[in-house]
C-alpha positions in Angstrom: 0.0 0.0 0.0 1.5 3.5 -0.4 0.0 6.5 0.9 0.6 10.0 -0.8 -0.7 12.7 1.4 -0.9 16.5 -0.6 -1.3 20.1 0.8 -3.9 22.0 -0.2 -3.0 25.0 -2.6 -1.5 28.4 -1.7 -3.9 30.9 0.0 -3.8 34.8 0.8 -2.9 34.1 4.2 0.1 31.9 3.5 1.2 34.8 1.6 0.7 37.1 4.3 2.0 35.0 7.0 -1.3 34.2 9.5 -2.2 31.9 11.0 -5.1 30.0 9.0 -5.9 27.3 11.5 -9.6 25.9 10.8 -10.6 29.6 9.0 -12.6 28.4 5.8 -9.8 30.2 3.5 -10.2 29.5 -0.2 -7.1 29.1 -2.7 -5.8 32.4 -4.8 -5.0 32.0 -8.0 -1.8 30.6 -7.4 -3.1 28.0 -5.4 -5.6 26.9 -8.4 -2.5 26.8 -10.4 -0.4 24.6 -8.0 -3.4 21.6 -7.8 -4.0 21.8 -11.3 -0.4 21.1 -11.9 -0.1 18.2 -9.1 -4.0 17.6 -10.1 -2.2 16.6 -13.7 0.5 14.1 -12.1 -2.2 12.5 -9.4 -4.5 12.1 -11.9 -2.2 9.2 -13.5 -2.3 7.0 -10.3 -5.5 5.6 -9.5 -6.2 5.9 -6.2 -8.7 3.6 -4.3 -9.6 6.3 -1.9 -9.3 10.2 -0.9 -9.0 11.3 2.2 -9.7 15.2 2.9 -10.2 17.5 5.3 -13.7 19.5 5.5 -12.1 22.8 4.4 -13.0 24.5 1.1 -8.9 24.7 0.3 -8.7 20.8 0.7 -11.9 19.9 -0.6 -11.3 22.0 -3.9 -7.7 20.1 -3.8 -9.5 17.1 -3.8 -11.9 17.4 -6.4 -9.1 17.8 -9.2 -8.1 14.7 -8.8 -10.9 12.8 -11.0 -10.0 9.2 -10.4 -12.0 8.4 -6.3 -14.6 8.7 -4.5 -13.5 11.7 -2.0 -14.5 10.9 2.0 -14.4 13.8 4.3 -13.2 13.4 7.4 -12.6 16.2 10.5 -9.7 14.5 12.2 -7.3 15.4 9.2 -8.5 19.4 9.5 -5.6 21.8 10.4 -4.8 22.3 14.3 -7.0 24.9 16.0 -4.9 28.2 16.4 -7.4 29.8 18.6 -7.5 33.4 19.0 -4.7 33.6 16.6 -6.3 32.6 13.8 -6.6 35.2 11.3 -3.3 37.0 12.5 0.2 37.5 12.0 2.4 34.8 13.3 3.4 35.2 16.6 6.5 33.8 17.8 5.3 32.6 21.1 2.6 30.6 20.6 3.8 27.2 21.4 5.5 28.6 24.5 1.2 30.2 25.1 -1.3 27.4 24.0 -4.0 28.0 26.8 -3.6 32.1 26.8 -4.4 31.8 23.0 -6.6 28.5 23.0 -4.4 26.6 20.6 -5.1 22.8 20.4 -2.4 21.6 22.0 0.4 19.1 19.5 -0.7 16.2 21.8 -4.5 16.0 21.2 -4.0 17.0 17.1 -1.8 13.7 17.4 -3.8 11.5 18.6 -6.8 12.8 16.3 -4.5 12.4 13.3 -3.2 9.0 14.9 -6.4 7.6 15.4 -7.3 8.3 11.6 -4.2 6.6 10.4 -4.7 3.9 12.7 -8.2 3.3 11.3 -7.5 3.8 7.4 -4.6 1.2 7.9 -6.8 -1.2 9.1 -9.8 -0.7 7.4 -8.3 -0.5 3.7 -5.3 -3.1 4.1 -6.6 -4.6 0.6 -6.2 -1.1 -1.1 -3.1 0.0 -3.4 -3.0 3.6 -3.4 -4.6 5.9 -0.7 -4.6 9.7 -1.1 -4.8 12.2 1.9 -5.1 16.0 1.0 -4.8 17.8 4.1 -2.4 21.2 5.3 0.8 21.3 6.3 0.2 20.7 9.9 -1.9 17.4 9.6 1.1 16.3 7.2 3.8 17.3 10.1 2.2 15.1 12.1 1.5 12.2 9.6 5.4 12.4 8.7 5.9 11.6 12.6 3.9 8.7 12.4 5.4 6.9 9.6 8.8 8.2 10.1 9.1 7.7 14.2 12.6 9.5 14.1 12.0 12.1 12.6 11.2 15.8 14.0 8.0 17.2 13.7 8.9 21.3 12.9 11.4 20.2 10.5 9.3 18.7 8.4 7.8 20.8 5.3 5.6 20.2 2.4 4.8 23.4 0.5 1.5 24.5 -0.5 0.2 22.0 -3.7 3.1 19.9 -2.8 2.6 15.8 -1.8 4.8 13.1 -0.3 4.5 9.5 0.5 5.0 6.6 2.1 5.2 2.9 1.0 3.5 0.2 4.3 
């Protein structure tokens, strides 16, 4: 089985450095571009099944590749940046996850373990599993299929996909 697991396309707010969290942000034209360029390269694997998050950004990711039915699913949405959401990045927030009601990095791991836990073992007959998702959910899948490896360093740009072979 390999799983490929793709990041929604650019948005405003990546361009303008805030925090986008769970805020319903749609693509910019540059995004569009991006997943119709990946779009073109997914679209000659068949996958048996796509994953996606409940967000317009994902879900419009999603529907460009033609080839699956698409299942939504809230456990692979971004982690909750609280009151930050909408702003600037603000270098303390890690340090600040209750003053700014940020879900903290152990519950968004075991949401997004749980959901990797169950496709696993629900689809072990499939071939090919695609995940579109945001950078955060695709820190912490990284982690879980790479138990080394550290979860900040880990980046996958905006209409950008990896993946791993189980």
């Amino acid at each position: 089985m390999k799983i490929y697991v793709l990041r929604h396309g650019q948005t405003n707010y990546n361009i303008e450095g805030k925090f986008q969290g769970q805020i319903d942000i749609k693509m910019n034209k540059k995004g569009e571009e991006q997943t119709d360029k990946v779009a073109t390269e997914l679209n000659k694997i068949h996958f048996d099944v796509i994953f996606c998050s409940p967000l317009s950004r994902t879900q419009n990711t999603a529907q460009k590749i033609k080839n699956s039915k698409i299942k939504i699913d809230e456990r692979i949405i971004e982690r909750s940046f609280g009151s930050l959401e909408g702003k600037k990045g603000i270098s303390d927030f890690e340090e600040n996850i209750e003053k700014y009601n940020i879900e903290p990095i152990e519950k968004l791991t075991l949401r997004v373990n749980n959901f990797l836990d169950e496709v696993l073992e629900k689809n072990k007959n499939m071939k090919n599993i695609l995940i579109v998702t945001h950078e955060g959910i695709a820190q912490v899948i990284n982690l879980y299929f790479n138990k080394n490896s550290n979860l900040k360093e880990f980046r996958l740009g905006t209409g950008e996909y990896t993946s791993y072979e189980i």
